[in-house]
DRENNU-100088 format. One line per field, with one value per residue (C-alpha): residue number from 1; x, y, z. Coordinates in steps of 0.001 Angstrom, whole numbers, plus 500000, padded with zeros to 6 digits. Last residue first. Example, Ala and Ser with C-alpha at 12.3 -4.5 7.8 and 13.67 -1.06 7.14 Angstrom:
loza: (2:1)
xx: (513670:512300)
yy: (498940:495500)
zz: (507140:507800)
END
This chain:
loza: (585:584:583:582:581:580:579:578:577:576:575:574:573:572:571:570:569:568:567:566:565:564:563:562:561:560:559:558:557:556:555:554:553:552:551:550:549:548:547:546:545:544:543:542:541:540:539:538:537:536:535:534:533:532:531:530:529:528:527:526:525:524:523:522:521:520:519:518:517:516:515:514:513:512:511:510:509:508:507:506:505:504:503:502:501:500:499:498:497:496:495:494:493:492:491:490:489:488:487:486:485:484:483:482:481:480:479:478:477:476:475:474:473:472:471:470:469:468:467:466:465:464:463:462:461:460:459:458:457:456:455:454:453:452:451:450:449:448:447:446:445:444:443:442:441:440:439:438:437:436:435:434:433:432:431:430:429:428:427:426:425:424:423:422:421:420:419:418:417:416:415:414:413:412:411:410:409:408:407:406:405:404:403:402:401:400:399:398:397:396:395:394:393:392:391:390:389:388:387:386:385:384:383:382:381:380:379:378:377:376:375:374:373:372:371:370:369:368:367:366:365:364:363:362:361:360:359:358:357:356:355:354:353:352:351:350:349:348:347:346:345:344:343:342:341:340:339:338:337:336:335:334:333:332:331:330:329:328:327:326:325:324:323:322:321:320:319:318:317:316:315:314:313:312:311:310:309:308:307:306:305:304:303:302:301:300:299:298:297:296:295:294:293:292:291:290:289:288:287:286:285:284:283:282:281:280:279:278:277:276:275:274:273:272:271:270:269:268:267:266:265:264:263:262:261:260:259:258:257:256:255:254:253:252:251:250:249:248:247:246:245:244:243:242:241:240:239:238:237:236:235:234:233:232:231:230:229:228:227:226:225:224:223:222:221:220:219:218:217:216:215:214:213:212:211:210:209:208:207:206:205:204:203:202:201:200:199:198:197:196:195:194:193:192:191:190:189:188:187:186:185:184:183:182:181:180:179:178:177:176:175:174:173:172:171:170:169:168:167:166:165:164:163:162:161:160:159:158:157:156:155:154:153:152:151:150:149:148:147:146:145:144:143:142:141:140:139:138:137:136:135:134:133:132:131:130:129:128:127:126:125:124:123:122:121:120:119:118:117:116:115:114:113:112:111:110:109:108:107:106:105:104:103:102:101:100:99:98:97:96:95:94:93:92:91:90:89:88:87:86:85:84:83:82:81:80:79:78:77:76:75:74:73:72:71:70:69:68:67:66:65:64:63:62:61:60:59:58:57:56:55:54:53:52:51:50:49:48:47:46:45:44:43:42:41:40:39:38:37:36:35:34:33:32:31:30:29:28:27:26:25:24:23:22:21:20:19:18:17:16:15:14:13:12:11:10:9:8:7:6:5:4:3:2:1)
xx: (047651:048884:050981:048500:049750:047546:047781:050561:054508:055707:057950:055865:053324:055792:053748:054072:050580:049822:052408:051451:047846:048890:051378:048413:045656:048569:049757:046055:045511:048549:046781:050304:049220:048088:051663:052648:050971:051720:055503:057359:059717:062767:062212:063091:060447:057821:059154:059066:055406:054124:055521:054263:050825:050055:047230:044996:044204:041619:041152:044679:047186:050517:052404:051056:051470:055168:055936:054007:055616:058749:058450:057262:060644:062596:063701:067626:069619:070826:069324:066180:065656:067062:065267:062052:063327:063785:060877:058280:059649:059653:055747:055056:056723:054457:051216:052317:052729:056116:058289:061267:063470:066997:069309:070371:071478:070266:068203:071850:070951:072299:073815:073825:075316:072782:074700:074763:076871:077311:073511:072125:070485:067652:066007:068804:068603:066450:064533:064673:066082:069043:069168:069466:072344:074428:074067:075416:078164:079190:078781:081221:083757:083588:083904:086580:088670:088225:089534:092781:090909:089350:093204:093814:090305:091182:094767:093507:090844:093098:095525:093656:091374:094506:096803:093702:093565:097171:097121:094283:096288:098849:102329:105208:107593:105720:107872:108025:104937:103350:104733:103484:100065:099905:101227:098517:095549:096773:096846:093778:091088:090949:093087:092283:088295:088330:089154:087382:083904:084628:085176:081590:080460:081172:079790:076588:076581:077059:074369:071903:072879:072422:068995:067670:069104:067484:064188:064310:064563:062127:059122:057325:060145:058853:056356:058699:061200:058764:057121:060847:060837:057909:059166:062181:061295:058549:061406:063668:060929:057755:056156:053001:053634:053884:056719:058539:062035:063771:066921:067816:070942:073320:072147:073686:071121:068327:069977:070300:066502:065707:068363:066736:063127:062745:065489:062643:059703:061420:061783:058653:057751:060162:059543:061366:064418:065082:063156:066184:068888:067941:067961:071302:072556:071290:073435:076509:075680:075418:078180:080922:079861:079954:083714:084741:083994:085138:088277:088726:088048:090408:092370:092400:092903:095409:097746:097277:098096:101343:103610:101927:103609:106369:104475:102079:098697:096846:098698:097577:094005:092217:094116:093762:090471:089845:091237:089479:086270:087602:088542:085426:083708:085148:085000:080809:079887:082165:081014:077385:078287:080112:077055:074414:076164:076889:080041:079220:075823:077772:080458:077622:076133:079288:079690:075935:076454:075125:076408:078650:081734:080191:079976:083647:085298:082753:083977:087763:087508:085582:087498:090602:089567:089018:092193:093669:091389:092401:096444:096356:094963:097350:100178:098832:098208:101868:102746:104647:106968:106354:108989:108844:110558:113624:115836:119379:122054:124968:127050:127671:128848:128096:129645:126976:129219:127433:130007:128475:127392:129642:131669:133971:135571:137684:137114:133164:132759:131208:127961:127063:124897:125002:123773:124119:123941:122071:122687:119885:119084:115166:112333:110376:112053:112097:114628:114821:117206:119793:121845:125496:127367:131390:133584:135156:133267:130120:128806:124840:121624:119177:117003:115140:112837:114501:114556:113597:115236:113757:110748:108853:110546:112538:114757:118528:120566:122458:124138:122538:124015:121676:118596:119562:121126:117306:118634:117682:118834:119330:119057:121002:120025:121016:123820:125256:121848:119555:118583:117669:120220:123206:124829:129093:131623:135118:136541:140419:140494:137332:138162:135270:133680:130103:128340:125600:123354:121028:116744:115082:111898:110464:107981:110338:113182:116739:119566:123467:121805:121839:125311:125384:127979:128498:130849:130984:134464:135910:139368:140636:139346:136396:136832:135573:132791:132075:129098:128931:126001:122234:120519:122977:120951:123114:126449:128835:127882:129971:128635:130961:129624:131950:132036:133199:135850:134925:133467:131041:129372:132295:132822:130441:130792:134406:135990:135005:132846:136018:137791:135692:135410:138906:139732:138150:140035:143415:143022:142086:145349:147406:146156:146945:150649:150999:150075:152218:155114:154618:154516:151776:152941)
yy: (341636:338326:337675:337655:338534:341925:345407:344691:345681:347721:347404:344933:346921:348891:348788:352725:353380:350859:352005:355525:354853:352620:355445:357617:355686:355027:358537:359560:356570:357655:356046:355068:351892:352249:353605:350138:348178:349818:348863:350993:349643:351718:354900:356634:355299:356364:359586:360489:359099:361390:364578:363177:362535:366191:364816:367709:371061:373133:370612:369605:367255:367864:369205:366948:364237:364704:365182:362024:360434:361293:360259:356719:356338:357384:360867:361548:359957:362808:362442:362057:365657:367907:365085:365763:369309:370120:367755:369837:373321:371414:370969:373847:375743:374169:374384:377999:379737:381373:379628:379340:376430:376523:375508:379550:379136:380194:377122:375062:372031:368716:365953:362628:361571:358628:355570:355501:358954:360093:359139:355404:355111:358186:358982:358559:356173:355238:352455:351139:348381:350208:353366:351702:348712:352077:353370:350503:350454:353600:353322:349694:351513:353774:351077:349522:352901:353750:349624:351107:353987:351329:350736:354385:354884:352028:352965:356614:355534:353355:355443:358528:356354:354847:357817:359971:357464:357175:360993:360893:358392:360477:360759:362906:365745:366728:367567:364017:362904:366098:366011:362827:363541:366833:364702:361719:364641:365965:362950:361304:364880:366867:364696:361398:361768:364211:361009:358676:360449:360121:356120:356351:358072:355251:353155:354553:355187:351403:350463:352457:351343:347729:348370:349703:346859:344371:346432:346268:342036:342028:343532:346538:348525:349523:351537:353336:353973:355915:357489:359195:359957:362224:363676:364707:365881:368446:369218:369993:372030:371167:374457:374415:377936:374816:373080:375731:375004:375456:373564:370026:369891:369793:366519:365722:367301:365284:362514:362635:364164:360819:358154:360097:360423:356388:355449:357370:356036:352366:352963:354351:350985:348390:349971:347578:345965:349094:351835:350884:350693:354332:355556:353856:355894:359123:358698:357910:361191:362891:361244:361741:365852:365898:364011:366594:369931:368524:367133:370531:373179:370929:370918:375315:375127:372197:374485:377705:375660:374392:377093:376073:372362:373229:375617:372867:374298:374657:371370:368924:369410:371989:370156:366731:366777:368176:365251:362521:364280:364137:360221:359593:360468:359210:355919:356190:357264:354379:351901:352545:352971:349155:347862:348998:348223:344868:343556:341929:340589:339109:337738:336002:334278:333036:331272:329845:327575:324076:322773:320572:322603:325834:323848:322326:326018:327581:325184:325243:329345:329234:326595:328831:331493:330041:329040:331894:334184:331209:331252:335279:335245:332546:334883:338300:336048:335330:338729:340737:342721:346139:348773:352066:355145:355220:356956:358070:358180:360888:360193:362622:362275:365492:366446:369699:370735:373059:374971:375648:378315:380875:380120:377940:380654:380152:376466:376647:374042:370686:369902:367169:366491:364195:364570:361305:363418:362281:364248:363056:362469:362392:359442:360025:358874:356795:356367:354508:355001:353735:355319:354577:356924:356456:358317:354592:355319:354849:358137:358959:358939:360985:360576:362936:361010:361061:364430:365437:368136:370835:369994:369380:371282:369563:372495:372584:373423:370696:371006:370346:372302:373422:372672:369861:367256:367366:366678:363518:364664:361245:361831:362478:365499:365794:363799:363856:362984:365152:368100:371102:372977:370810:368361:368471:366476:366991:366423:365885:362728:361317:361210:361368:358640:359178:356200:355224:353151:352636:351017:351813:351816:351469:353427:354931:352752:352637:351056:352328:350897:353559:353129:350558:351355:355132:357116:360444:361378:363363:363528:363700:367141:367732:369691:373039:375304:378794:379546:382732:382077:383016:382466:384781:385167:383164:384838:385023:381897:378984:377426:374878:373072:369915:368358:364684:362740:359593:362112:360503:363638:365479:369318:369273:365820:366478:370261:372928:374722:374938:376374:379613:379443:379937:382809:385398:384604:384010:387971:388532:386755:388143:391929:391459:389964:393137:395598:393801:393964:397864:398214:398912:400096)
zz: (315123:314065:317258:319441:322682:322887:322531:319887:319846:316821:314615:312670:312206:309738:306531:306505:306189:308486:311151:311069:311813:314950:316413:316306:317917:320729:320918:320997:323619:326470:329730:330733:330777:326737:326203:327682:325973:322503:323221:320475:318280:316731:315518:312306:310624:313129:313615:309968:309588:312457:311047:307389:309353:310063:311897:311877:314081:316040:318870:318897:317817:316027:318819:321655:319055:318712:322421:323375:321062:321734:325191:324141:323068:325787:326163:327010:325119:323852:320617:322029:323287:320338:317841:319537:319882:315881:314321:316866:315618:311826:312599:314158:311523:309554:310637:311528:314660:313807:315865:313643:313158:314617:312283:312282:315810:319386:319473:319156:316987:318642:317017:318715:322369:322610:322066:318272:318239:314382:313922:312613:315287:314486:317089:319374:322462:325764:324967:329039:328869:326604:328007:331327:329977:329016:332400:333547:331946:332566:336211:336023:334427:336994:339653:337377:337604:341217:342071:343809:345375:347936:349500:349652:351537:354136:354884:355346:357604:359646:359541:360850:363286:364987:365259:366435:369641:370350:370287:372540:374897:375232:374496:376291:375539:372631:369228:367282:368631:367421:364075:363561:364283:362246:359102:360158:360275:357256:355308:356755:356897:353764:351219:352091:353318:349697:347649:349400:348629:344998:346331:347719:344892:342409:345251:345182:341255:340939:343377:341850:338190:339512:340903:337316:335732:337884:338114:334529:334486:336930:334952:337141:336679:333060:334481:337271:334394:331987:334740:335683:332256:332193:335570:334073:330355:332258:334873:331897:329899:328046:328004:324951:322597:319519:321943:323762:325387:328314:327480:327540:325273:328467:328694:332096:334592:332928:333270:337503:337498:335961:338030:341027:339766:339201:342789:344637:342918:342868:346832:347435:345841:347684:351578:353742:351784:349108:351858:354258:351597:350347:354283:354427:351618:352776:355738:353513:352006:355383:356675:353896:354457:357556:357403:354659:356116:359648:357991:356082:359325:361742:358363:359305:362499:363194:360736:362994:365635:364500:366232:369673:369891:371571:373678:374963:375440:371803:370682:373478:375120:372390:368870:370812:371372:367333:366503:368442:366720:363697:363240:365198:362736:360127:362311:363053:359465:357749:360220:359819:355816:356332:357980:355884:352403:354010:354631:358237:356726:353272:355211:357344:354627:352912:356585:355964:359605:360066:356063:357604:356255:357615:361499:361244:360479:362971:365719:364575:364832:368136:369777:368644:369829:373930:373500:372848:375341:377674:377280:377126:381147:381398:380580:381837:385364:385456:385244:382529:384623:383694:382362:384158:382975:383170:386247:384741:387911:388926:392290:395263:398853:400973:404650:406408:409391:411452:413980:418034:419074:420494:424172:422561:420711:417965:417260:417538:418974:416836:415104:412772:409558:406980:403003:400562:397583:394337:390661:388606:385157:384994:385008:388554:391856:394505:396641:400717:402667:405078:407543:409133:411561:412080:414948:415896:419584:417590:415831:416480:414883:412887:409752:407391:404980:401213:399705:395760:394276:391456:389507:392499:395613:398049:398894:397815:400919:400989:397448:393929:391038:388625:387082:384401:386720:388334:392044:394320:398111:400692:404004:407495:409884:413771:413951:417558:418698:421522:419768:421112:420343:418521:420340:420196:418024:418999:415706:415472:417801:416324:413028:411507:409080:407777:406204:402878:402491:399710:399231:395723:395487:392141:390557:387691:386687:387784:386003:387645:390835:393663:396085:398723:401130:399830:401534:403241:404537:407427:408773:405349:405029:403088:399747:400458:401427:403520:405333:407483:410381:409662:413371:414597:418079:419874:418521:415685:414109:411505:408748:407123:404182:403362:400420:399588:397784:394988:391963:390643:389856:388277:389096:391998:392688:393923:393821:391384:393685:396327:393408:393302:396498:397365:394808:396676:400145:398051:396720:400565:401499:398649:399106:403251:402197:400179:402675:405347:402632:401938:406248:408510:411926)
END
């Protein structure tokens, strides 16, 4: 007969029941993993073919404990082995220990289980899976007649926060019925480590290994120290080799270069497959699309530079051709006064002005002193564009490259070698170009001049000198304006057309000397026409000095003949330079 009270004690056992294992998972290394008592797993079978059982788990009794005799170091590193011990005690009289099937020990299953802290709780039954638990070698044995089994293994384990369980495993009746299969007892131990990564031993070999690369530099250093101050090495000579234009473009091309490159391995290998890193893709995208833009574009021109140097050592007249229409097609572009203009219904236009001037330079090349200056304005535009060239390396490939870089170490879980790499070549190219911006303003300085010494070797200036802008900027007469003089085909309009662009071209310091000449007489000359010779006079005494020598190698005679007849009727032979070296001519 069932009574209220039976019904209630029923309700408090099953309550009780429910409530058990919810405290038995609280108990020892499960709640705290240093926890000194152990767990015990109980599974016990209903039959032979109940291959499942009914587990149930609680604090061990004091009849059985798992303890460790030599516990893991609290310091463990990655990659090395790591050797513990660790004991079951039964009490013998309480635990009538029994073989399992097939097996032919009284502990069928002893190891060591290494659990990821951060995947859950780690219990006997937690595979070794990667990522998840890691399992010593499964050992077996048997108690002594004290009831007390000792093992040793061996851990090794990757860098992670670990919850380790010494895990043993014995068999007794089954305390209901005898007849059943027998009861597995699974008894855990538990204690928490932090595994490191590695840190090397710096070998002996590593030391002497340094000791003779050390050595062996400082022989060299004192050797070439002692050999420049006997005069048997040109030191100076070899600074000037290793920081050569050619070297230090080669360099330039190759690291800016490589500077890309090494980042756009990293953007496919790193950042487009780590998920913490997948947010900044878009970013890596579009600089990928800058530093690319910029480093092609830093290589070509640096390209073009060692093709200059090549043909300046190797090839010295293509090279003064070259450098001649360069420096020429480079002025014409800046005087913004140089418009498509009509001399007397003849075209002399930019390309007309350009390749008369780049004559004018190759002529004048041929004395030393010209090349010189001509030479130095080359090298000072290359390195003025060199440090323009600086400026958009730093702010389309080094800054956002190093930004991107730093962001990734700070988000990815580990570091590789290509972000070492991109590191490296995006400081080092960004500490280079910052440190070459710092002289931006002398190198200009420098451009300026030596354009200034050009004009000057080479008679480039104003018609007149005396002009609001002595060193060539002048005043120019808009053609579109009423200064303008007409174009009717008249002696005179012809003339004051002629008077209107040599002045337009000159002023600007952008026609040499002979090349208004040329301009004037190919106005005023012709097979139906005179020598307007008050045109001719005006430019004459306006002018400077003109080399007759060198209009004569230029096979220029009318401007010559011309030139000469001004001069005498202006008493001005003295402004000009004679055919010969006689100074009385």
């Amino acid at each position: 007969t069932t009574t209220p009270d039976t019904m209630k004690a029923v309700g408090f056992l099953l309550l009780l029941a429910a409530v058990l294992p919810d405290v038995a998972r609280a108990q020892c290394y499960l709640e705290n993993a240093n926890a000194g008592c152990s767990v015990c797993w109980r599974t016990v079978y209903a039959s032979a073919t109940d291959k499942t059982g009914v587990t149930t788990m609680a604090e061990c009794p004091m009849t059985i404990t798992v303890n460790w005799d030599t516990k893991p170091p609290v310091e463990m590193y990655q990659g090395t082995s790591y050797p513990v011990q660790y004991a079951l005690k039964i009490a013998p009289e309480s635990h009538k220990v029994t073989l399992a099937a097939k097996k032919t020990t009284t502990i069928s299953h002893a190891n060591i289980h290494s659990c990821i802290a951060s995947r859950g709780a780690c219990t006997p039954f937690v595979a070794n899976s990667p990522g998840l638990a890691t399992h010593t070698a499964e050992l077996t044995g048997n108690f002594d007649a004290n009831g007390l089994a000792t093992f040793t293994s061996d851990m090794l384990l990757t860098p992670e926060v670990y919850t380790i369980i010494a895990h043993v495993r014995f068999y007794e009746p089954n305390s209901n019925d005898p007849s059943m299969p027998p009861t597995k007892i699974d008894a855990c131990a538990g204690i928490s480590r932090t595994v490191a990564p590695e840190i090397s031993d710096v070998s002996q070999d590593s030391y002497v290994m340094t000791g003779v690369v050390g050595a062996v530099l400082l022989i060299m250093i004192g050797a070439v120290t002692y050999a420049s101050r006997k005069g048997i090495l040109d030191f100076e000579k070899i600074l000037e080799i290793i920081y050569s234009e050619t070297v230090t473009c080669m360099i330039e091309i190759i690291v800016g270069l490589g500077d890309v490159t090494a980042f756009t391995i990293s953007v496919v290998s790193l950042v487009a497959v780590d998920n913490a890193l997948i947010q900044v893709l878009p970013a890596c995208y579009l600089f990928l699309t800058f530093a690319w833009g910029g480093s092609l574009y830093n290589a070509y021109h640096d390209s073009i530079q060692l093709y200059t140097v090549y043909f300046q050592h190797f090839k010295h007249t293509t090279f003064v051709d070259g450098m001649s229409y360069r420096i020429s097609s480079s002025m014409v572009r800046k005087a913004k006064k140089a418009k498509k203009e009509s001399l007397a219904g003849k075209p002399y236009d930019a390309p007309d002005i350009r390749n008369h001037l780049a004559q004018h330079v190759r002529l004048l090349t041929n004395e030393r002193a010209n090349y010189d200056v001509l030479l130095e304005l080359e090298h000072a535009s290359r390195e003025l564009r060199r440090k323009r060239g600086d400026i958009i390396t730093i702010l389309t490939e080094s800054l956002p490259i190093t930004a991107i870089q730093c962001y990734i170490l700070a988000l990815s879980g580990t570091t590789q070698i290509i972000t070492i790499l991109v590191m490296f070549f995006s400081s080092t190219v960004f500490g280079a170009k910052l440190a070459s911006l710092g002289t931006y303003k002398e190198t200009r300085q420098r451009k300026m001049a030596a354009e200034e010494n050009f004009k000057k070797a080479f008679h480039i200036f104003p018609l007149n000198p005396g002009d609001d802008d002595a060193k060539g900027g002048g005043k120019v007469v808009d053609s579109n304006n009423d200064e303008s003089p007409s174009t009717d085909g008249t002696d005179g309009a012809k003339m004051a057309r002629g008077k209107f662009l040599v002045r337009q071209y000159t002023e600007g310091g952008l026609l040499p000397a002979s090349g208004a000449l040329v301009v004037a007489v190919n106005i005023v000359e012709g097979p139906e026409e005179k020598d307007p010779e008050e045109f001719i006079d005006d430019i004459v005494r306006d002018y400077q000095t003109f080399d007759l020598t060198k209009l004569e190698a230029m096979e220029l005679p009318n401007t010559v003949s011309t030139l000469e007849g001004a001069a005498s009727r202006l008493g001005t032979m003295d402004r000009i330079k004679p055919k010969t070296g006689d100074d009385n001519v």
